[in-house]
Each structure stands twice: as C-alpha cells, then as structure tokens.
C-alpha positions as CSV (number, residue, x, y, z in Angstrom):
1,X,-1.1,7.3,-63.0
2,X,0.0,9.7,-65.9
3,X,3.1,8.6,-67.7
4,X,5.6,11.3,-69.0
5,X,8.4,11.5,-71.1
6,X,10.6,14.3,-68.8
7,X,10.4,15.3,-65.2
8,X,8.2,17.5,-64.0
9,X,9.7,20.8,-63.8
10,X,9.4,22.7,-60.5
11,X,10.6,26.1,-59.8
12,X,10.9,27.5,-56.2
13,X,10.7,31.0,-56.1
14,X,11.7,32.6,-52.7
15,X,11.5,36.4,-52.6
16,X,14.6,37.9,-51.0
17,X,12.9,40.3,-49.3
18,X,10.4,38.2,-47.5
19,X,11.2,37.0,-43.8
20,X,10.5,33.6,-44.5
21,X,12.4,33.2,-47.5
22,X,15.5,31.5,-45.8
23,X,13.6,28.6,-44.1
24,X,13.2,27.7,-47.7
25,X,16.1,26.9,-48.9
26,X,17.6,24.9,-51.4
27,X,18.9,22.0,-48.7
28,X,15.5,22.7,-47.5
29,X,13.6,21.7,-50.3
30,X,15.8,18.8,-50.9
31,X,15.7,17.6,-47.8
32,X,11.3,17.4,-48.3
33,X,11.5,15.8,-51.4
34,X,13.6,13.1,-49.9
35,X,11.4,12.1,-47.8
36,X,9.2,11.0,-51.4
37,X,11.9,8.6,-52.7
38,X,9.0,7.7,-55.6
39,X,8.3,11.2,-56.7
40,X,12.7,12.4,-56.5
41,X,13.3,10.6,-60.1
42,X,10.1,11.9,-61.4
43,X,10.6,15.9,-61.1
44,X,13.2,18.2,-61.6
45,X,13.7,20.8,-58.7
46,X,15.3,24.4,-59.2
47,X,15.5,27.3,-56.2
48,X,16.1,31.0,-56.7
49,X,16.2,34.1,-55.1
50,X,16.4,36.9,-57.9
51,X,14.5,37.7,-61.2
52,X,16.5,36.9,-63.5
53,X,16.5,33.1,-62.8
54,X,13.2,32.8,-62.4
55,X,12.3,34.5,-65.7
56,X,14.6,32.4,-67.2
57,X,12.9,29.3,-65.6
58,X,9.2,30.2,-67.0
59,X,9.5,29.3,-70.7
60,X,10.1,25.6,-69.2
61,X,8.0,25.3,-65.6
62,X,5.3,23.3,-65.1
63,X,4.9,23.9,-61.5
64,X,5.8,27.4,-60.0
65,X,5.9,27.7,-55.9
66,X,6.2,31.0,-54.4
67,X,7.5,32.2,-51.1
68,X,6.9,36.0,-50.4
69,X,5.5,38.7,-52.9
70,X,5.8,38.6,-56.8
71,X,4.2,40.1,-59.4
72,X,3.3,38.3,-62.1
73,X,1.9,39.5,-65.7
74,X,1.6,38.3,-69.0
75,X,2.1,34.7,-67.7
76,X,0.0,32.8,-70.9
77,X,3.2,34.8,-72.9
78,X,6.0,34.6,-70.6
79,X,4.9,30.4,-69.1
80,X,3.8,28.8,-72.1
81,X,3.6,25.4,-69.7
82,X,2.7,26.3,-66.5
83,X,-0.2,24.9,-65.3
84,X,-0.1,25.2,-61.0
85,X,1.2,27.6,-58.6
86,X,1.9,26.9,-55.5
87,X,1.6,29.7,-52.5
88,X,3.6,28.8,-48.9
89,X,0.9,31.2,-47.0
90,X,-2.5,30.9,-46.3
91,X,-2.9,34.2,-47.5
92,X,-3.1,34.7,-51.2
93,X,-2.5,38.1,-51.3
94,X,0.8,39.1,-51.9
95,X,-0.2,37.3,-55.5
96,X,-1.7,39.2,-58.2
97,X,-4.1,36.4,-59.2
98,X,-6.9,38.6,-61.1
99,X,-4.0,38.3,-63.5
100,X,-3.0,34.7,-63.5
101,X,-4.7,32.8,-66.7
102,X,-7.9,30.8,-66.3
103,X,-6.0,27.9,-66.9
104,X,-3.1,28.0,-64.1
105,X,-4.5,26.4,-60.9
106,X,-3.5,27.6,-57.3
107,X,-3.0,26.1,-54.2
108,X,-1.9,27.8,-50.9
109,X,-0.7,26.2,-47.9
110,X,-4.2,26.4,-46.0
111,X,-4.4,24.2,-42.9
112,X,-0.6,24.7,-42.2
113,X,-1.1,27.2,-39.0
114,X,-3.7,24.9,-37.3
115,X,-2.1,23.9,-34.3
116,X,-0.7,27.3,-33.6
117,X,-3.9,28.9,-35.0
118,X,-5.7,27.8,-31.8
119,X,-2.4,28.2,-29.4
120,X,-2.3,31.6,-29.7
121,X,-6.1,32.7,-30.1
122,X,-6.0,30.8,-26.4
123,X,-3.1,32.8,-25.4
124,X,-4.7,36.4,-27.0
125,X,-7.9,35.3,-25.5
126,X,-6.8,35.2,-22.1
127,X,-4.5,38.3,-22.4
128,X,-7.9,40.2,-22.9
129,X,-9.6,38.1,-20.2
130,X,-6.8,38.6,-17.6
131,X,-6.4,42.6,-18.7
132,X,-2.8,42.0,-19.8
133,X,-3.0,45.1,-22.3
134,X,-4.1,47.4,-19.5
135,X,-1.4,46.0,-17.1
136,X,1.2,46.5,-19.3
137,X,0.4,50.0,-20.1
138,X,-0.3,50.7,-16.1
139,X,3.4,49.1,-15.9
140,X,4.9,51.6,-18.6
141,X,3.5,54.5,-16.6
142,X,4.7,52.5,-13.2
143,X,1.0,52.7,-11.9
144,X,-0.1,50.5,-9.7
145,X,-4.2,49.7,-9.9
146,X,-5.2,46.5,-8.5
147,X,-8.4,45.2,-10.5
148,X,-10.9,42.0,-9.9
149,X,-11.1,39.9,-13.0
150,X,-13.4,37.6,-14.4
151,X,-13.1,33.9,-15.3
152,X,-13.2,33.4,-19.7
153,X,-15.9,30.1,-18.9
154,X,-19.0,31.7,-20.5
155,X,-17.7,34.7,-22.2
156,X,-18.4,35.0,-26.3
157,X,-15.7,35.5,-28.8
158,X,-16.8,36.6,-32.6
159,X,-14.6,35.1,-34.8
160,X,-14.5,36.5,-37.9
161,X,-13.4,34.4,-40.3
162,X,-14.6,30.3,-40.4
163,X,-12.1,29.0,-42.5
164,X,-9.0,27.0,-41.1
165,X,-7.6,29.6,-39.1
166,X,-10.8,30.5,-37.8
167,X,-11.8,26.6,-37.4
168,X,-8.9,26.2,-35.3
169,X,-9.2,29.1,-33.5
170,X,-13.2,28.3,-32.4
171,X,-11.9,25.0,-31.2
172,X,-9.0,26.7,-28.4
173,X,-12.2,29.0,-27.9
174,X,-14.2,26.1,-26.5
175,X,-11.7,24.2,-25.1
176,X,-11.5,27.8,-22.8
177,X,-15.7,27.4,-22.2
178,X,-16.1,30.2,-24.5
179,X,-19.5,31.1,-26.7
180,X,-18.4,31.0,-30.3
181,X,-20.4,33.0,-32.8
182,X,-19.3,32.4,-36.0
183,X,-19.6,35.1,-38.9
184,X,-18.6,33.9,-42.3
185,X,-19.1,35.4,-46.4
186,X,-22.4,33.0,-46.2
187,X,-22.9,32.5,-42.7
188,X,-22.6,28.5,-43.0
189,X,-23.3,26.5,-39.9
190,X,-19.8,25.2,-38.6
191,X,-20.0,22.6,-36.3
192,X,-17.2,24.6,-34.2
193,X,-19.6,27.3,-33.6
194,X,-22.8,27.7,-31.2
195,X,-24.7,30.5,-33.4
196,X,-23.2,30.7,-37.1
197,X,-24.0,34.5,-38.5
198,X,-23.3,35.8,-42.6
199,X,-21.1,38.9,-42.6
200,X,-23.7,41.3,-43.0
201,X,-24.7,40.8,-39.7
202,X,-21.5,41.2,-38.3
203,X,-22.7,44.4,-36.4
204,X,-25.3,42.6,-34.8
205,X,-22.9,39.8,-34.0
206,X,-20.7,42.3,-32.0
207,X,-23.4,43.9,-29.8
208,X,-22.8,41.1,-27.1
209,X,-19.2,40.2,-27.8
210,X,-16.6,40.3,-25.2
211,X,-14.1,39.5,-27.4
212,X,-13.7,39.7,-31.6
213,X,-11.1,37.1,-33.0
214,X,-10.2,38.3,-36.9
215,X,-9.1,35.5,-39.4
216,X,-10.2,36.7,-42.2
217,X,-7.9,36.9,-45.3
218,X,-7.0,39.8,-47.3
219,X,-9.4,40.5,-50.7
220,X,-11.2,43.7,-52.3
221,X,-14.0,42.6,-50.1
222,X,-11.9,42.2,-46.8
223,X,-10.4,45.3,-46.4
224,X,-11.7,47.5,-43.4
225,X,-14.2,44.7,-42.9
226,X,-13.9,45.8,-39.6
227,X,-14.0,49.6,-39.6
228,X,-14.7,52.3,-36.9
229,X,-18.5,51.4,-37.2
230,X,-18.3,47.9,-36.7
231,X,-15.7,48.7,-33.9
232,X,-18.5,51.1,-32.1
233,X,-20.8,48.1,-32.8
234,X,-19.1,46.1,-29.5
235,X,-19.2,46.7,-25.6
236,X,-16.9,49.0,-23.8
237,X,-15.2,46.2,-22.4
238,X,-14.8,44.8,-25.7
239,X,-11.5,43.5,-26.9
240,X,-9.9,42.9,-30.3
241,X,-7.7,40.5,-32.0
242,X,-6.2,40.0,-35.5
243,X,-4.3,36.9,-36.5
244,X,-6.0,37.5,-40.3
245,X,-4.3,40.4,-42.5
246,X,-3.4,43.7,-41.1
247,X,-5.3,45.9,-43.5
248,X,-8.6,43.8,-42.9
249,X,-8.7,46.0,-39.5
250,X,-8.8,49.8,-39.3
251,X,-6.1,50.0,-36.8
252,X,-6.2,53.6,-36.8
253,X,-9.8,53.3,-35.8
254,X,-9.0,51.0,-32.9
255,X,-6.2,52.6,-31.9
256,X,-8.4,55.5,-30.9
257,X,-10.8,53.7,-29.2
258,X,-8.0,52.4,-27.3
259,X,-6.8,55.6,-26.2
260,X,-10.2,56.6,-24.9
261,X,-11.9,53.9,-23.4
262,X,-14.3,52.9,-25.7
263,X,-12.6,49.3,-26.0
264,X,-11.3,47.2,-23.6
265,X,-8.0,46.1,-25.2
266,X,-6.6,44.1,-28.2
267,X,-4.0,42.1,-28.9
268,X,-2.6,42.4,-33.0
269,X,-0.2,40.2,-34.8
270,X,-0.4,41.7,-38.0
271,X,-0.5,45.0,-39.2
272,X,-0.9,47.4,-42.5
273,X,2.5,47.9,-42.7
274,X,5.2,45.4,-42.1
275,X,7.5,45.2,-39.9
276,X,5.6,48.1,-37.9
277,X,7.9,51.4,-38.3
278,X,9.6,52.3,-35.5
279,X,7.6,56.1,-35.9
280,X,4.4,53.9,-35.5
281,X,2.1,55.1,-32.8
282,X,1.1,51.4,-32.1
283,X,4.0,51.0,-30.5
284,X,3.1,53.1,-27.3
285,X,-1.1,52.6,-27.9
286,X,-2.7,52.2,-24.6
287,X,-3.8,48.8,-24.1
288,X,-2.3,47.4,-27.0
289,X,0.0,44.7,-27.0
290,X,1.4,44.2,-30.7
291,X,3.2,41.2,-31.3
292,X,5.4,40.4,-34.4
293,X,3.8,38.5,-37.1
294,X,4.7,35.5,-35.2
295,X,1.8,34.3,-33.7
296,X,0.8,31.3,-36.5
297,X,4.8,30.5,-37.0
298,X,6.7,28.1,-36.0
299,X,10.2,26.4,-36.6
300,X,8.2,23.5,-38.8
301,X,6.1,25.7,-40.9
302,X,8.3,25.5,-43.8
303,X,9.2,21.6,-43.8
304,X,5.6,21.3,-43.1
305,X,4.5,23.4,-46.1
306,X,7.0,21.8,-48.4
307,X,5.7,18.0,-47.4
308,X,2.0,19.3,-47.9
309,X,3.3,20.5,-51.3
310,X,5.1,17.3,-52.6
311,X,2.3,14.8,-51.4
312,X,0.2,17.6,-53.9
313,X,2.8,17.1,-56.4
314,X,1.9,13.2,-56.0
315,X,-1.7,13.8,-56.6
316,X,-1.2,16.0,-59.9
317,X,1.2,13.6,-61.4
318,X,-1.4,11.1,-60.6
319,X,-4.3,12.8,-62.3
320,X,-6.3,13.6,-59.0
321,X,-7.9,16.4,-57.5
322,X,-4.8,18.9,-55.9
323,X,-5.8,19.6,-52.1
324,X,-6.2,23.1,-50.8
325,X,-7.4,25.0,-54.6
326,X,-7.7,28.5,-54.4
327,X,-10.4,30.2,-56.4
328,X,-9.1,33.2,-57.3
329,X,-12.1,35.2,-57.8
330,X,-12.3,34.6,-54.1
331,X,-9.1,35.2,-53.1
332,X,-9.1,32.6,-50.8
C-alpha cells in the first residue's frame, strides 16, 4: 500500500450539456464512495458542472473523472499533478486524448453496458428477424401485407466490433442459435465467435450475413467503417444495427438502401448527430426503426460506473495495475 501525506484529490467533472450528467450527482457520488468506508478518509471528493470550477480544480487534482464532452489542452501546464482520468463511457471519444500528456493514464467505464449490451442486440436481432421495421412502416401507411417469417436458429449475424460490447452482444447471439462471425482490428479468435475475421475482410464477412451488429467505437480509423460499399457488400435481405457510435455508419448510405430495397431493415440507436433533429429524414425512413440512445442504459449505469471507479481508485492508491486502461493511440 502507498502511504500519503494528504487525500487524494478527485474532481468530478459532469458536462451540463450531456444527458447523463444528472445521474451523477454530487449525492450520487457520495452515496458510491460510501459504500468504500476504507477509501472515504483517504480522498477528497469535489463535483462540478461549469468551467470555471473545474479549471480552478486542476492546479491541485490528482484524479480527473469526466462525464460528457470536454476539451482539454495544455494539461502538462494547466494539471501540474494529474496523473489519471477517468471516462463514465465506453466510448472515449468525446475526449481529445491525442492531446492528453504521455504521462496521464485513462480509464473508461468498459464492461459497464454488458448485461444490456446482449438484451438489446437480442431484442434488435429479432426486430429484423420478425420484419418489425417493415411492419411498422406498412402500419404508417395503414397497409396491410401479411408475410411468412423465418425462425433466427441458424441465421449469421456479423458483429462488428469484439470488444465488450461486441463480447456481450455474440453471447445473446447464441443464446438465439445464431452463427457469429466475428470481425475485429486483428481478427483475434474469440471464443464467443464460430469464424473470427480481421477488418479488412469485413466485405467478405458480409456476403452471407443476414444480419450486421456494429459495436465498434468511434476513432480516425472507425469512421464510415461501414460505408455504402461495405453496405452493397450484404444480401438484399440484409439487415443493420448500430449500438457502437453513430458516425462509424454512413447512415445516409443506409438510409437509401432502405428506401429502395436493397436492405432488409435496421434497427439504430445511435446516430451522427445527437438527439436526431426533428428535420432528420430518419425519422420517416422506410424500414427503419430509430431508437434513442437508450439501448445500453439503464437506471444503474451511473452507480455502477461510480463503484467500478472507486474499487480503481483502491487499486491506484495501492500501487496496482488500474482496470479497464485506455491506450489512447487506439482510442479504445
């Protein structure tokens, strides 16, 4: 264990504009640490919603944890101590980290969206499977066409993506008889996956894919990973869904294949741009169904997060190896 003469210093930064922000408030945070009656006396807790605190925080924080968006420059300068930031998503992105220095490590909150990770991939997975999208746009234009379906058993889903949200999505995938084809950066076998495939062969992956699951987060390399060619790449019946980052899908691109046939259906939880205007055209796309960023939420996530974070805290005061390290050269 490594002795200190002061408390740790933590600062909780929660973006005001940021829809989770409130779930992670100061009674909040509080009411995690409690549960860590070693660790209370030990660190020194402060929550903000502006600026101005928070740059006033920085000459003295060890330990910075943020909740939404923030930009963050000249840190070496501006947080002469800090040493660990903390990110309440699995997604890094709303971070700047190319600009974070060397020394500052990273954690995010990876491993957090598991159970409803794999809850909702079942549920999009058998909205395709049962034709939801199409019956919900037959409703809209009160037509009635009766259709056969198939059963899921046997079907393959790509999942793009084998990290922990792609992990627990192959494992609803199974438990629903699917065929899971993995496709990762390296192509890694996973034991969750019958064939395991590097992203370069994505293409070749989505030739016999009934359905593509995206879970990928968002980095230079990400973006438009799936893009009007790898969207041509899959059977007519094909369908599509994103539980990832909006802009890692060309939504425009599957929005017209959509409209014309070409693809079955999808089901998308995130978007480019959030919340979705009420000008979108995604709202009325045929064979859409668009859902609100909710799908990987739920009323524990932030207690959750904030438990995950203190046990962390416990590891880094005792010299060990912090869980869930980003690399941000990655972005992931």
């Amino acid at each position: 264990m490594t002795h200190r003469s002061a408390p740790l210093r933590i600062h909780v930064f929660t973006d005001p504009d940021f829809r989770q922000s409130p779930a992670f408030a100061e009674s909040r945070v509080a009411a995690a640490l409690a549960a860590f009656p070693e660790l209370a006396p030990r660190v020194t807790v402060e929550v903000s919603r502006d600026l101005a605190t928070l740059e006033a925080a920085l000459a003295e924080i060890e330990v910075l944890v943020v909740v939404g968006k923030l930009e963050l420059v000249e840190l070496a300068a501006r947080a002469p101590k800090l040493a660990w930031i903390h990110i309440t998503s699995a997604g890094v992105d709303r971070v700047p980290l190319d600009r974070l220095p060397p020394t500052v490590r990273v954690t995010n909150a990876k491993g957090n969206h598991d159970a409803r990770a794999r809850e909702f991939a079942m549920t999009a997975l058998l909205m395709l499977n049962n034709q939801l999208p199409l019956f919900a746009t037959q409703q809209r234009e009160q037509r009635w066409a009766q259709t056969a379906l198939a059963p899921i058993d046997g079907k393959t889903v790509v999942i793009l993506g084998m990290g922990a949200l792609g992990s627990a999505a192959a494992r609803g995938a199974r438990q629903l008889g699917l065929r899971v084809v993995g496709v990762s950066r390296a192509g890694r076998e996973h034991d969750l996956a019958d064939v395991s495939l590097p992203q370069s062969r994505l293409k070749e992956a989505l030739a016999e894919a009934d359905f593509l699951l995206i879970t990928l987060p968002l980095t230079a390399e990400t973006h438009h990973a799936v893009d009007a060619s790898a969207l041509d790449a899959m059977p007519e019946r094909g369908g599509v869904i994103n539980i990832g980052r909006g802009p890692v899908l060309d939504v425009a691109a599957l929005a017209e294949r959509l409209e014309d046939g070409r693809l079955g259906g999808a089901v998308l939880d995130v978007f480019p741009e959030e919340p979705l205007p009420a000008s979108s055209p995604y709202w009325t796309t045929r064979n859409l169904i668009v859902t609100p960023h909710s799908g990987l939420y739920d009323a524990d996530y932030a207690p959750r997060c904030l438990r995950a974070f203190f046990a962390n805290v416990e590891r880094y005061l005792a010299g060990e190896a912090l869980e869930n390290r980003v690399d941000p050269a990655l972005g992931y």
